[in-house]
C-alpha positions in Angstrom: 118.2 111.3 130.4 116.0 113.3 133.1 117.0 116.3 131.1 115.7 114.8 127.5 112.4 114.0 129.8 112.0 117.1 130.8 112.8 118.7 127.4 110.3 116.0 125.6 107.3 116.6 128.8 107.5 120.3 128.3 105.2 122.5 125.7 107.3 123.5 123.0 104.9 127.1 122.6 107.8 128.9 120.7 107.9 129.1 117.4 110.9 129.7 115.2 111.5 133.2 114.1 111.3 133.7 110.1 113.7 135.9 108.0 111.8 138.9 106.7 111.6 139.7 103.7 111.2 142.8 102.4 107.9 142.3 99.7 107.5 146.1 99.7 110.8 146.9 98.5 111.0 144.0 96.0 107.3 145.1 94.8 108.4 149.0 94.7 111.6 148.0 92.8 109.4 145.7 89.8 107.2 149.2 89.4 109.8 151.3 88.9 111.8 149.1 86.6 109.0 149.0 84.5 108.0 152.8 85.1 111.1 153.7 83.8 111.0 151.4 80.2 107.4 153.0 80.0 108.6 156.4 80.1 111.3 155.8 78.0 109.5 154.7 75.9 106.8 157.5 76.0 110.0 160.0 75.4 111.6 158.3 72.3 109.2 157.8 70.7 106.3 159.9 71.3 103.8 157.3 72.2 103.5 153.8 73.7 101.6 151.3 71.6 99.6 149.8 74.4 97.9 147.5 71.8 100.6 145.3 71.3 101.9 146.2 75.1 100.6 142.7 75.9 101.7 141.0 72.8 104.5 140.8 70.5 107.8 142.3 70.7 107.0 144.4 73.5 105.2 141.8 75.9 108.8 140.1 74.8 110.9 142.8 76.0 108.9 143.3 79.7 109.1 139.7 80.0 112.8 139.6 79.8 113.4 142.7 81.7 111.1 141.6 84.6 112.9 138.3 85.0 116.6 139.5 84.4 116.1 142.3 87.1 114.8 139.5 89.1 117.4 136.9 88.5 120.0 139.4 88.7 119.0 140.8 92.2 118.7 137.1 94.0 122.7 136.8 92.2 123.4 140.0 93.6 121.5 139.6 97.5 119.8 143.0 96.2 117.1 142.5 99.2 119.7 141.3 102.0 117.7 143.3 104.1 118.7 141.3 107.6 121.4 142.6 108.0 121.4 146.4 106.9 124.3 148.1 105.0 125.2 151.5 104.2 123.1 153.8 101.5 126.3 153.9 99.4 126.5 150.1 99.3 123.4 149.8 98.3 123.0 152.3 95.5 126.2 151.0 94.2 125.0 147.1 94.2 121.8 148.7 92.6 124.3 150.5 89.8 125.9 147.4 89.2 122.8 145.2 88.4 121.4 147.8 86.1 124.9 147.8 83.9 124.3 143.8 83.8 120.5 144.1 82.9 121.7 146.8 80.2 124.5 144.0 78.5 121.9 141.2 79.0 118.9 143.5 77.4 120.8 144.0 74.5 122.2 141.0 74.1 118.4 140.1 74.1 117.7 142.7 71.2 120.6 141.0 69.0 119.5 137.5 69.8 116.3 137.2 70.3 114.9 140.1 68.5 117.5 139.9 65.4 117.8 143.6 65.6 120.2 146.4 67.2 118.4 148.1 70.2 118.0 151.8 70.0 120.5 153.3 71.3 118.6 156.8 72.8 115.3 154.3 74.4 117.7 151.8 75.6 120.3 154.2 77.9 117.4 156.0 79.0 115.5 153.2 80.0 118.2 152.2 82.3 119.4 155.5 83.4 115.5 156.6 84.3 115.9 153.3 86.1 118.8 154.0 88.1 117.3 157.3 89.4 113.8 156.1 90.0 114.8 152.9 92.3 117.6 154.6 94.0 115.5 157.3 94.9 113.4 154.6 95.8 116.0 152.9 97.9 116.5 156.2 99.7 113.1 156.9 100.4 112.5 153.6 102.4 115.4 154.1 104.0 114.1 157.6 105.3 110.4 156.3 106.2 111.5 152.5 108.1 112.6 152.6 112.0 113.1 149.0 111.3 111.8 146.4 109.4 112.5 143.6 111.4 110.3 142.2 114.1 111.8 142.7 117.7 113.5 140.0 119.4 114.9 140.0 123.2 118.8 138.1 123.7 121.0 137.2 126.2 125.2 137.5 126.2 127.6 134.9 127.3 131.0 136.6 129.0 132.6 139.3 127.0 134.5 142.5 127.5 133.1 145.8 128.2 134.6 146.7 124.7 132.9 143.8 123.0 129.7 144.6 124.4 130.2 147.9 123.2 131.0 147.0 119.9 127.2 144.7 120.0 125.4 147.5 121.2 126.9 149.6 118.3 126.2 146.8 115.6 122.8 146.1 117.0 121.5 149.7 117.3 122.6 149.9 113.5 121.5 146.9 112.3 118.3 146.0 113.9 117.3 149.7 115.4 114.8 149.4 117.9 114.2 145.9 117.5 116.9 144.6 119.9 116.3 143.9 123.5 119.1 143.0 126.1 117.7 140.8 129.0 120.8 140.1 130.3 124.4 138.6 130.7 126.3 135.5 132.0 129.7 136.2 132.9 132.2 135.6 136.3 133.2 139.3 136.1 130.2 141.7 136.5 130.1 144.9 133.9 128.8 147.9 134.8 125.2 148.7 133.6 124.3 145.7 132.1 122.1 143.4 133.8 124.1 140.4 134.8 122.0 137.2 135.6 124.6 135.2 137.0 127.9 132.8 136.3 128.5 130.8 133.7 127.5 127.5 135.3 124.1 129.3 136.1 123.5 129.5 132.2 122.0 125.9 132.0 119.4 126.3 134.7 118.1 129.1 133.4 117.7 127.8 130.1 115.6 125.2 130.9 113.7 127.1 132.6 112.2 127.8 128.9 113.2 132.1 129.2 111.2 133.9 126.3 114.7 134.9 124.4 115.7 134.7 121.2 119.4 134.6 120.8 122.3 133.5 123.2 125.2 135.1 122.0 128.4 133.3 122.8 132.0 135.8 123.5 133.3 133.7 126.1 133.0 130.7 128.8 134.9 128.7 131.1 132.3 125.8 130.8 133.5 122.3 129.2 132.5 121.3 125.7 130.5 118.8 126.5 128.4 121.6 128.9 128.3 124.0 126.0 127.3 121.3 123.4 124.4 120.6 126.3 123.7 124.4 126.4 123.8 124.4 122.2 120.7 121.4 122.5 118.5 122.7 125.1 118.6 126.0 122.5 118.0 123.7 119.6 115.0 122.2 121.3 113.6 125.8 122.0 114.3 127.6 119.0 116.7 130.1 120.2 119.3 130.8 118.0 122.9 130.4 119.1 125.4 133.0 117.6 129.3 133.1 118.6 130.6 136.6 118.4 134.5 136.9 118.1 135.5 138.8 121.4 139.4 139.1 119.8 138.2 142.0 117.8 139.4 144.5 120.9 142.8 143.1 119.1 142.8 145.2 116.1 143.9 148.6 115.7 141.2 149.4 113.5 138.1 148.0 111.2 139.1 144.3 110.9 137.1 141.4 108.3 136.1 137.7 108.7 137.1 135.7 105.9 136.8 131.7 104.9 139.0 129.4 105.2 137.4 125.8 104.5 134.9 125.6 107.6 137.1 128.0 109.3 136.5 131.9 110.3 139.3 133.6 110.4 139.7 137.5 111.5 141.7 140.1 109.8 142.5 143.6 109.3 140.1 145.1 107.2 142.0 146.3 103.4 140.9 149.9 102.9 138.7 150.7 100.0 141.2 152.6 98.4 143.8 150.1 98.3 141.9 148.5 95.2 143.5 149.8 92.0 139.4 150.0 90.5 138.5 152.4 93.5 142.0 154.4 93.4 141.5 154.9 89.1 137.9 156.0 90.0 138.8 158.2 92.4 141.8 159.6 90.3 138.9 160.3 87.3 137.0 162.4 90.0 140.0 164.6 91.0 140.6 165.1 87.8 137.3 166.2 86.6 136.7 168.3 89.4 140.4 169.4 89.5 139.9 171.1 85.7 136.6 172.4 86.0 137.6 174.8 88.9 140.7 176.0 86.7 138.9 176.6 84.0 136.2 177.8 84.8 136.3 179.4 87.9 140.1 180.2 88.2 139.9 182.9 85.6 137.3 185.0 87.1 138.3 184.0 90.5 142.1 184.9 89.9 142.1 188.6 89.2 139.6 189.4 91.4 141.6 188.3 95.0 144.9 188.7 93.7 144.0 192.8 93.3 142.5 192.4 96.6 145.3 190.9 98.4 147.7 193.5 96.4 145.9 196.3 97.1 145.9 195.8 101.1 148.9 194.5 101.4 151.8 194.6 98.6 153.6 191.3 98.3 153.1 187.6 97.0 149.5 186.5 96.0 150.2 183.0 96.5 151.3 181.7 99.6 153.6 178.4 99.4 154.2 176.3 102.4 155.8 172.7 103.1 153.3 170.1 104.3 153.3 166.2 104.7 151.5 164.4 102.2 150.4 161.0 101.1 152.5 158.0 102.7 154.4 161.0 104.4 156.0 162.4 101.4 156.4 166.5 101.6 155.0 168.4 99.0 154.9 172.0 98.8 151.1 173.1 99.4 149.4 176.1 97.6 146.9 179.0 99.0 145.9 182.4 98.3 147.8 184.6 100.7 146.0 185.8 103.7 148.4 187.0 106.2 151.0 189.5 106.3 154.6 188.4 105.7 156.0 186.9 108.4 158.3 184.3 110.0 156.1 182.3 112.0 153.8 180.7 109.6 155.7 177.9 109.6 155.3 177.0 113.0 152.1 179.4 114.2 148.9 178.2 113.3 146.4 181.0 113.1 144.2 182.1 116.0 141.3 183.6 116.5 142.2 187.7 116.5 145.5 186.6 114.9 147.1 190.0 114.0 148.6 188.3 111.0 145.9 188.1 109.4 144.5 191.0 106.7 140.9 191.6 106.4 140.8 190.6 102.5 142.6 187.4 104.5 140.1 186.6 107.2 137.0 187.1 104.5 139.2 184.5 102.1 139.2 182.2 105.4 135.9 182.6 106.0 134.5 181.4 102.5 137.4 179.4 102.2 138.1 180.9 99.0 141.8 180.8 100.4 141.7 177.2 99.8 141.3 177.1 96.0 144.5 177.2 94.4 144.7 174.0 96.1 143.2 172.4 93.3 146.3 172.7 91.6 147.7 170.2 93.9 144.6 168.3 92.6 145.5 168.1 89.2 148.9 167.3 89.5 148.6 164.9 91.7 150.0 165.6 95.1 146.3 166.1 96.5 143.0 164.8 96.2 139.4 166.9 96.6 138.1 164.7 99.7 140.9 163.5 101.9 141.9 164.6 106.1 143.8 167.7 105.6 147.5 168.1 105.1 149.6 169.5 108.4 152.3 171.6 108.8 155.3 169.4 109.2 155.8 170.6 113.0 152.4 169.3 114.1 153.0 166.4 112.1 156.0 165.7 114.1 154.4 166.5 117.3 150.7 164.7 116.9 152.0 161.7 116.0 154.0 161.2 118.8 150.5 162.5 120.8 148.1 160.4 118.8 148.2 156.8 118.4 146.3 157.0 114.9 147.8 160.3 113.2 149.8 158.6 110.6 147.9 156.2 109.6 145.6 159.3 107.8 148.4 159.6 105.6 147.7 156.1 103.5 145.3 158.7 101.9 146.5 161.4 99.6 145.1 164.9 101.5 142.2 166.7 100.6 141.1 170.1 100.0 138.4 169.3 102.1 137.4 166.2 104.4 134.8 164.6 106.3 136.1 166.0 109.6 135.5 169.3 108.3 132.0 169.1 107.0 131.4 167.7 110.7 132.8 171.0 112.2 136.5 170.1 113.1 138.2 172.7 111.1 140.0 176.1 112.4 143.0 175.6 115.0 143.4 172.7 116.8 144.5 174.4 119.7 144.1 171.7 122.1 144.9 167.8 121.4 141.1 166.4 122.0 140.4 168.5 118.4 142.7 166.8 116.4 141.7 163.3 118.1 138.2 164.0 116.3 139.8 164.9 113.1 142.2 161.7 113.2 138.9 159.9 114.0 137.0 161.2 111.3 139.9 160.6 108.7 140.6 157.1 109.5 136.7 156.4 109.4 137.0 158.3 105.6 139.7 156.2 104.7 138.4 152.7 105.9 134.5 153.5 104.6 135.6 155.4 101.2 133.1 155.6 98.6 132.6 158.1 95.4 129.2 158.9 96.6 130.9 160.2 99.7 133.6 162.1 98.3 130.5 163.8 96.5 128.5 164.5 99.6 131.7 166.3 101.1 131.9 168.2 98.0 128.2 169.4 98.5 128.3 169.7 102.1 131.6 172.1 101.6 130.3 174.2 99.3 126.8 174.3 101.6 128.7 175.2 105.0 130.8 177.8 103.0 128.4 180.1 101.0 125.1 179.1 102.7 125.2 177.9 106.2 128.8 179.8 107.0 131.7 177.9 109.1 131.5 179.0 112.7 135.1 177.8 113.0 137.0 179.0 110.2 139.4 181.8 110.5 
């Protein structure tokens, strides 16, 4: 009772926070959506008919678009914006509204319209649309620091991993707009400011702190203490969050899911484990895959095999056992760029490695070496984007090293990967090297997207011919 007195006495000069919204992004995307229709129509057909823009058919058509786009983005949470998410997620949620707005447009055309839509205006309506607000969704991106007004927090017990793992979130999520005051906890942690026990929690709260948020990993209170703790933050406004500290558990990325009023934690299922993401990026290898041997295999091919021939007489190709996807052995091709010898099974090329010939250490250096690889592609054994495949040896050995190692191989390997366009390629002549590899290659296989797999394509091609790779061989 003489703490609901003090509660009730006390000026209540908080105000609850409000969810932001973002009204500039929603505005930006309604132009656009409506830039691109205007343009397609100005490229169909040669004009736009502004006097019936505002009546008629075509006021029709704008008013359906505007509201479907609309509808279809609160369906979708297209401006989630609270919580942020990667680019790719959001250009993909972005191409997956427009290919609903595109069915629903012209079902519109057949139904309300009584005619078939025009093929040529009504693909490049939406595919003008697609570029114009992606780009737009990039842009923002780009300019924002953060869009969300800064709020201060406090942390209730937790591990120094789990606080790591907030920090990480935070920083991401809300960068620049998160303040640690402090935590409560029996056990002190190192550089974070640590207010007191957890008994002292109450008193502090109703000392009426200017937080936010009291995030909740762990206490040795009661219940009925922290259902006290949960009202005096109810009275106040701050918002009570419990953050799971057993995710120190997992191995790797893990998910919440819902079960009745119940959150339960799992390991998180790998993009590529859906059959969807596995056909799509099967299509990719595939395209990819034939382009190179057709088009640039033929002109490539005569030109290094005369090379390699001419310097030093012997096999063009070199052939050479490596493990593969869920640890399968496959036999791995390359242009040759050594001398014959008996120790490339076992040796991995150095720096000054008098192995290799100088046609060899130029085809290393442009990694043109690399491109009968795509061969592997096409039938199957490889992919463009994956971590790269290992000798069997170091297979045997880093995975007895490296806690990680094999779980890369629940990928099929790549010509190139995402540890390589981040500068871990070359030897890996001491163990800390191929811990940043494994690290990058379970990341890739966890976060896997198509417009990833693209941007390693790029980035490959940009670090071989333009920028050069410090650290190839």
């Amino acid at each position: 009772m003489e703490l609901s007195s003090q509660l009730a006495a006390a000026p209540h000069t908080r105000v609850m926070r409000s969810t932001p919204h973002r009204y500039d992004l929603i505005a930006t995307d309604f132009i656009l959506i409506n830039l691109s229709f205007f343009l397609a129509s100005l490229i169909t057909y040669g004009v736009f008919d502004y006097s019936s823009a505002i009546t008629g058919r075509n006021f029709a058509l704008v008013v359906f678009v505007n509201i479907a786009w609309g509808w279809l983005c609160v369906y979708f949470n297209a401006y989630r914006w609270y919580e942020r998410v990667r680019m790719e997620q959001q250009l993909s949620k972005v191409f997956k509204i427009l290919v609903f707005l595109l069915a629903f447009t012209s079902l519109f055309y057949y139904n309300v319209l009584r005619e078939a839509p025009h093929t040529p205006f009504i693909l490049l309506a939406h595919g003008l649309a697609l570029v114009l607000v992606s780009t737009g969704r990039v842009f923002h991106r780009l300019r924002e620091e953060s869009p969300f007004e800064k709020f201060r927090y406090v942390i209730v017990g937790g591990k120094a991993e789990n606080l790591q793992q907030l920090f990480k979130a935070f920083d991401y999520c809300f960068p620049g707009s998160a303040e640690l005051v402090g935590r409560f906890g029996n056990t002190p942690h190192a550089n974070v400011n640590n207010i007191g026990g957890y008994l002292d929690l109450k008193a502090y709260l109703e000392g009426q702190p200017n937080i936010d948020k009291l995030i909740f990993f762990y206490s040795d209170l009661t219940l009925e203490q922290e259902k006290e703790i949960m009202r005096i933050c109810e009275m106040q406004f701050i918002d009570v969050e419990v953050a799971p500290r057993e995710t120190t558990l997992f191995p790797r990325t893990y998910k919440s899911q819902q079960l009745g009023d119940l959150s339960m934690l799992t390991l998180k299922e790998e993009p590529l484990t859906s059959l969807r993401n596995k056909i799509m990026k099967r299509v990719f290898d595939l395209v990819v895959s034939s382009l190179v041997i057709l088009f640039i295999f033929p002109i490539l091919m005569p030109i290094v095999a005369i090379a390699i021939y001419l310097e030093d007489p012997g096999p063009i190709f070199f052939r050479q056992e490596r493990t593969g996807y869920l640890n399968n052995v496959f036999r791995m091709w390359k242009f040759r760029s050594m001398r014959i010898n008996e120790r490339s099974d076992e040796k991995q090329a150095t720096k000054g490695d008098d192995r290799i010939t100088k046609v060899g250490a130029f085809l290393r250096k442009t990694s043109l070496d690399e491109f009968p690889q795509f061969i592997n592609v096409f039938t199957g054994e490889m992919s463009v984007v994956g971590p790269r495949p290992h000798m069997l040896k170091h297979t045997e050995e880093y995975s007895r090293l490296i806690d990680k190692f094999m779980i890369r191989h629940k990928v099929k390997p790549g010509v190139t990967g995402l540890a390589q366009i981040n500068g871990y390629r070359g030897p890996t002549d001491e163990v800390w090297k191929m811990e940043k590899r494994v690290e990058y290659d379970v990341w890739y296989l966890e976060n896997w997207s198509i417009l990833m797999d693209i941007r390693c394509v790029i980035m490959t091609a940009y670090n071989a011919f333009i920028k050069g790779e410090e650290n190839a061989l």
